[in-house]
Biotite code that builds the C-alpha atoms (Angstrom):
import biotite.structure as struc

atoms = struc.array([
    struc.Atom([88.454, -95.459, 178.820], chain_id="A", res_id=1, res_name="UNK", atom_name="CA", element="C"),
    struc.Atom([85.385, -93.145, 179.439], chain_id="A", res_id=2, res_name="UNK", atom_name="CA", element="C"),
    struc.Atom([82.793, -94.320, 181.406], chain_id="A", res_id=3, res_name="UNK", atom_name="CA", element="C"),
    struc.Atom([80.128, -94.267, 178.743], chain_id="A", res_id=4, res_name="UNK", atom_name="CA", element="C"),
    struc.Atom([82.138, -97.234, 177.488], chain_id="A", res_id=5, res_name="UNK", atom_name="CA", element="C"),
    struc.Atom([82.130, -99.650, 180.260], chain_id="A", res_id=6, res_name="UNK", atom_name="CA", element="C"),
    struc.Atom([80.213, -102.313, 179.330], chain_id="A", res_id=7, res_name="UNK", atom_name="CA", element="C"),
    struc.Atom([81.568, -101.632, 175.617], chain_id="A", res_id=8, res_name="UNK", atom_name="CA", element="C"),
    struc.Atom([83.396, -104.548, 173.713], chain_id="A", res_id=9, res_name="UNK", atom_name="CA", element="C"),
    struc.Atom([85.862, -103.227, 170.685], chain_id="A", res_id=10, res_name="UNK", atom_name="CA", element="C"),
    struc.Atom([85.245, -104.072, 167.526], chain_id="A", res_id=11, res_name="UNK", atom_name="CA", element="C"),
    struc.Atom([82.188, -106.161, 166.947], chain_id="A", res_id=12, res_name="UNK", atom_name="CA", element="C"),
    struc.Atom([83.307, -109.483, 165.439], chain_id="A", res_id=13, res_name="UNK", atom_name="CA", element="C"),
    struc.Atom([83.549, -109.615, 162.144], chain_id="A", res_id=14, res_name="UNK", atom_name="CA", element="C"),
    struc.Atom([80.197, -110.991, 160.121], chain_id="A", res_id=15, res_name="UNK", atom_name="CA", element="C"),
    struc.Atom([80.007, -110.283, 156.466], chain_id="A", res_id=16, res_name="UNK", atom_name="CA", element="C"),
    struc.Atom([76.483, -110.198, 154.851], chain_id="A", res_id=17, res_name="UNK", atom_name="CA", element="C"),
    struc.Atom([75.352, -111.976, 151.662], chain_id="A", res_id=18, res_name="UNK", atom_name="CA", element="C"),
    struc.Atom([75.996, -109.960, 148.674], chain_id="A", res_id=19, res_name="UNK", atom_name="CA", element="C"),
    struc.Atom([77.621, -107.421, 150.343], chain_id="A", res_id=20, res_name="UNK", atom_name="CA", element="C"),
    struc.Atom([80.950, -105.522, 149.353], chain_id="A", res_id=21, res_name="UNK", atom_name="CA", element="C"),
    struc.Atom([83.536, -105.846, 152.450], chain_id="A", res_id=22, res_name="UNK", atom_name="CA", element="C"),
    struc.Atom([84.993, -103.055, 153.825], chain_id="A", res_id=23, res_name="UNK", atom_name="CA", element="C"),
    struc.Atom([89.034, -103.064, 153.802], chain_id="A", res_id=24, res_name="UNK", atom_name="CA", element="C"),
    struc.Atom([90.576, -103.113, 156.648], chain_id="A", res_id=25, res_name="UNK", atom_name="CA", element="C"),
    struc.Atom([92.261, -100.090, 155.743], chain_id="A", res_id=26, res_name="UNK", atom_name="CA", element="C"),
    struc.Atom([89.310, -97.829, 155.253], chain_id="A", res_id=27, res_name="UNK", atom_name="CA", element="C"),
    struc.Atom([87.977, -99.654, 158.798], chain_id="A", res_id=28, res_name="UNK", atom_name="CA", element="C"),
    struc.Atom([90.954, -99.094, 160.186], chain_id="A", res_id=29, res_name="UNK", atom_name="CA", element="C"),
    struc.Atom([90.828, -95.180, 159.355], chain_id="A", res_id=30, res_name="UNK", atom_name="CA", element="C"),
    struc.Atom([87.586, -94.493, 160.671], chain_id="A", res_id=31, res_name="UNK", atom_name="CA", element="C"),
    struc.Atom([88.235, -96.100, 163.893], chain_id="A", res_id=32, res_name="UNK", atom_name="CA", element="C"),
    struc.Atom([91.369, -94.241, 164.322], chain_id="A", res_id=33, res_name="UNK", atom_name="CA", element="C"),
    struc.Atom([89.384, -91.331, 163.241], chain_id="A", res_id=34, res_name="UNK", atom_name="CA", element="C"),
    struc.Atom([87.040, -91.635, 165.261], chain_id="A", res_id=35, res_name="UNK", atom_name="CA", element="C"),
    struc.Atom([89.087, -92.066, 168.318], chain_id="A", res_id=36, res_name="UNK", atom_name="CA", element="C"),
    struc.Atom([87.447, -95.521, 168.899], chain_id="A", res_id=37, res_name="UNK", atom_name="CA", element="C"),
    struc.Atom([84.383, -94.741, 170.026], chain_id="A", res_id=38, res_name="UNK", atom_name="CA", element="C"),
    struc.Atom([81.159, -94.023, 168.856], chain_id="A", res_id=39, res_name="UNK", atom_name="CA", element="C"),
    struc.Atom([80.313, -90.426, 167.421], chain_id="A", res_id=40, res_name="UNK", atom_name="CA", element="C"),
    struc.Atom([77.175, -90.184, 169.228], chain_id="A", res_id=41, res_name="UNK", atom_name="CA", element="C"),
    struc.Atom([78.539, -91.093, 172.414], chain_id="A", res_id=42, res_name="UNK", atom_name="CA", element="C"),
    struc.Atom([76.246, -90.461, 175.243], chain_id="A", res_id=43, res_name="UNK", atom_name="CA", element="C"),
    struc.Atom([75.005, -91.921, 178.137], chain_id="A", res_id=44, res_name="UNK", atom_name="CA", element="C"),
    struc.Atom([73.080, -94.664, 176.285], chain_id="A", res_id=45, res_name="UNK", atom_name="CA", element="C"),
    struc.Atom([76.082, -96.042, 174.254], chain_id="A", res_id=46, res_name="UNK", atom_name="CA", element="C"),
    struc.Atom([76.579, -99.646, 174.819], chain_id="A", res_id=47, res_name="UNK", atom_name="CA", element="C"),
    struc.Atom([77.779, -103.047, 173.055], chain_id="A", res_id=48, res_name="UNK", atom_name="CA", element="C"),
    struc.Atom([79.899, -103.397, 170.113], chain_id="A", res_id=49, res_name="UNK", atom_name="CA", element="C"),
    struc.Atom([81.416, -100.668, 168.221], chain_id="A", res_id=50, res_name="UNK", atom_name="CA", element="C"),
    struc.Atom([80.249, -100.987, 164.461], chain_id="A", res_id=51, res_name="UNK", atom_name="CA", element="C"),
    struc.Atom([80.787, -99.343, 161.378], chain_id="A", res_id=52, res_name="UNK", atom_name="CA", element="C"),
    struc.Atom([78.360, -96.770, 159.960], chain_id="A", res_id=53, res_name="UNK", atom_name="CA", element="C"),
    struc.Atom([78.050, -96.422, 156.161], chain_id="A", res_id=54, res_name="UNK", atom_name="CA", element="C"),
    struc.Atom([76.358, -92.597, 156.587], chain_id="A", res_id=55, res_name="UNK", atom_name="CA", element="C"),
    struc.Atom([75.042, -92.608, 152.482], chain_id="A", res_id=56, res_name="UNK", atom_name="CA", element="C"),
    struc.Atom([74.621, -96.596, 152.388], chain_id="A", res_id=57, res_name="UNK", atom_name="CA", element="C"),
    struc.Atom([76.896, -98.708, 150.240], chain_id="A", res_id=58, res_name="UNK", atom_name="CA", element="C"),
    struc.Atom([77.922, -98.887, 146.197], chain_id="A", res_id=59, res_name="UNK", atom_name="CA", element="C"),
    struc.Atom([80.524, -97.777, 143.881], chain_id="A", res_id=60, res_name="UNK", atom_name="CA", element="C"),
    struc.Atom([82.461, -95.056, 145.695], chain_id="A", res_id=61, res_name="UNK", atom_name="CA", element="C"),
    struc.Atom([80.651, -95.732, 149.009], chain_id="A", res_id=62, res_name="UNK", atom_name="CA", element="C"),
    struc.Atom([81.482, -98.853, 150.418], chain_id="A", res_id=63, res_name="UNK", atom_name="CA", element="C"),
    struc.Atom([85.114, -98.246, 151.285], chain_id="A", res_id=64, res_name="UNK", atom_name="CA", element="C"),
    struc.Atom([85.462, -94.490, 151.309], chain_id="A", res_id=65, res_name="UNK", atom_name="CA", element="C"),
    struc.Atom([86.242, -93.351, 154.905], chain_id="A", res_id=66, res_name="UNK", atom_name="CA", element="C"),
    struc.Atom([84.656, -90.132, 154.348], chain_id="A", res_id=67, res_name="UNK", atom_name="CA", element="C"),
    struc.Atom([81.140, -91.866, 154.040], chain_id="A", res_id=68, res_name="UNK", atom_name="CA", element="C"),
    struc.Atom([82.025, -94.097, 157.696], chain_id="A", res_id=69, res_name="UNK", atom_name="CA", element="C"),
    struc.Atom([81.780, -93.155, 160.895], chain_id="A", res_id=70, res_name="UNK", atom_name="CA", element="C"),
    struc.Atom([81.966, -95.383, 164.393], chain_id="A", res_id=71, res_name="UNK", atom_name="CA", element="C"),
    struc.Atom([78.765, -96.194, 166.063], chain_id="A", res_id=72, res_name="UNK", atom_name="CA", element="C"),
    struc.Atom([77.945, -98.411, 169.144], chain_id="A", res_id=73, res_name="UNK", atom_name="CA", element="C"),
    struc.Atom([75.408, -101.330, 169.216], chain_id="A", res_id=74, res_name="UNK", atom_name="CA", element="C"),
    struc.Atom([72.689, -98.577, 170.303], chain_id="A", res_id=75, res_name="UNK", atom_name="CA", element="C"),
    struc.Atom([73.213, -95.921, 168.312], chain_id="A", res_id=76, res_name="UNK", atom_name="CA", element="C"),
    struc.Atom([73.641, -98.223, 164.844], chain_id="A", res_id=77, res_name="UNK", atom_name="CA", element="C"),
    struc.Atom([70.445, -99.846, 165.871], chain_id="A", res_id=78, res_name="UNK", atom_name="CA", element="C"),
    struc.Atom([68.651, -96.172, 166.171], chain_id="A", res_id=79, res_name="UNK", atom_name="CA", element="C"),
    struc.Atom([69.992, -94.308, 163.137], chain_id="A", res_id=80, res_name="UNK", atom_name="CA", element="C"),
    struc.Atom([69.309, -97.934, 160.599], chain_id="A", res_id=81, res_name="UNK", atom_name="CA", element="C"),
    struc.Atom([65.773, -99.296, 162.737], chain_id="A", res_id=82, res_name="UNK", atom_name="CA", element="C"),
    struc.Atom([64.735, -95.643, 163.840], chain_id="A", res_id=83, res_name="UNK", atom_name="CA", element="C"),
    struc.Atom([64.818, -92.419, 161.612], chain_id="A", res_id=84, res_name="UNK", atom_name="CA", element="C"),
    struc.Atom([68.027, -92.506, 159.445], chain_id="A", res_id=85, res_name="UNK", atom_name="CA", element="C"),
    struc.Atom([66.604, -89.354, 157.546], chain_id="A", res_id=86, res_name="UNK", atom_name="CA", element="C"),
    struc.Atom([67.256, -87.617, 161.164], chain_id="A", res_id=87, res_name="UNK", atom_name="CA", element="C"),
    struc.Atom([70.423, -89.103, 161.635], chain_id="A", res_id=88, res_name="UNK", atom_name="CA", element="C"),
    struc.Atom([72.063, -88.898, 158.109], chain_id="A", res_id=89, res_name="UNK", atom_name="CA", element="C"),
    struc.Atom([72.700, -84.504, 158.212], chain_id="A", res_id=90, res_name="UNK", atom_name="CA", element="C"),
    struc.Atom([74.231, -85.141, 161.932], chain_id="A", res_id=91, res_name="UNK", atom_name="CA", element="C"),
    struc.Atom([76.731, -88.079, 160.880], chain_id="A", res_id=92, res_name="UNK", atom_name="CA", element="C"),
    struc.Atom([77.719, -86.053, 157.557], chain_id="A", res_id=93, res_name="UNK", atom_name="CA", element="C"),
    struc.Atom([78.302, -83.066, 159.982], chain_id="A", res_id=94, res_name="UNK", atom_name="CA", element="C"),
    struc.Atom([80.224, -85.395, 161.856], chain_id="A", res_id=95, res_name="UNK", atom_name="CA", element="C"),
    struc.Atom([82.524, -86.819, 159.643], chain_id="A", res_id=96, res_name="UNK", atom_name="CA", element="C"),
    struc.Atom([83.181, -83.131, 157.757], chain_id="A", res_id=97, res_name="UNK", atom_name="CA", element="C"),
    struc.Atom([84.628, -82.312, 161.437], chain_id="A", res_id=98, res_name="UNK", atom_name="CA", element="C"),
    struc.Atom([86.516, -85.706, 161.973], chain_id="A", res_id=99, res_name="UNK", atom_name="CA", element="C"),
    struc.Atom([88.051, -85.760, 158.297], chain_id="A", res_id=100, res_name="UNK", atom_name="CA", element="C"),
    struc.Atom([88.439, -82.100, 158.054], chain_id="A", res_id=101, res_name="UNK", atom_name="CA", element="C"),
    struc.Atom([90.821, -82.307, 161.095], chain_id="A", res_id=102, res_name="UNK", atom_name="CA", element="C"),
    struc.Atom([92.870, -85.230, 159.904], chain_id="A", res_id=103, res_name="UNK", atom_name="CA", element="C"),
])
């Protein structure tokens, strides 16, 4: 496992929201083998639980479509939702073209 993962816990327990649409464990199941099981911002920062990113939100389409999911830990979910996800979102679409292109 790579050092930036150390103190890393894989996956995050399951909790499902109020009113919203669960993800199959299919589709999470493709984007963590996608993604290698670890986040796609990895860095020295990355800690806590691995989660799963919805890069265009959630909805018809959205929800369980792989292509619109990528892996992110505790720390970077936390900074691309509660930070600036209009920074973010270009990157993670980026991202995923690269991970799904090459699957």
């Amino acid at each position: 496992m790579n050092d930036y993962y150390k103190n890393c816990a894989f996956p995050k327990p399951e909790t499902k929201k109020k009113g919203r649409e669960k993800v199959s464990e299919e589709t999470y199941n493709i984007v963590f083998n996608a993604c290698k099981g670890r986040c796609v911002l990895m860095d020295e920062n990355c800690k806590g639980w691995l989660e799963l990113h919805h890069i265009d939100g959630r909805g018809p389409g959205l929800t369980d479509n792989p292509l619109n999911c990528v892996m992110l830990c505790d720390y970077h979910h936390d900074m691309v939702v509660h930070g600036n996800l209009k920074k973010y979102r270009p990157i993670l679409r980026k991202i995923s073209e690269d991970i799904y292109g090459s699957i």
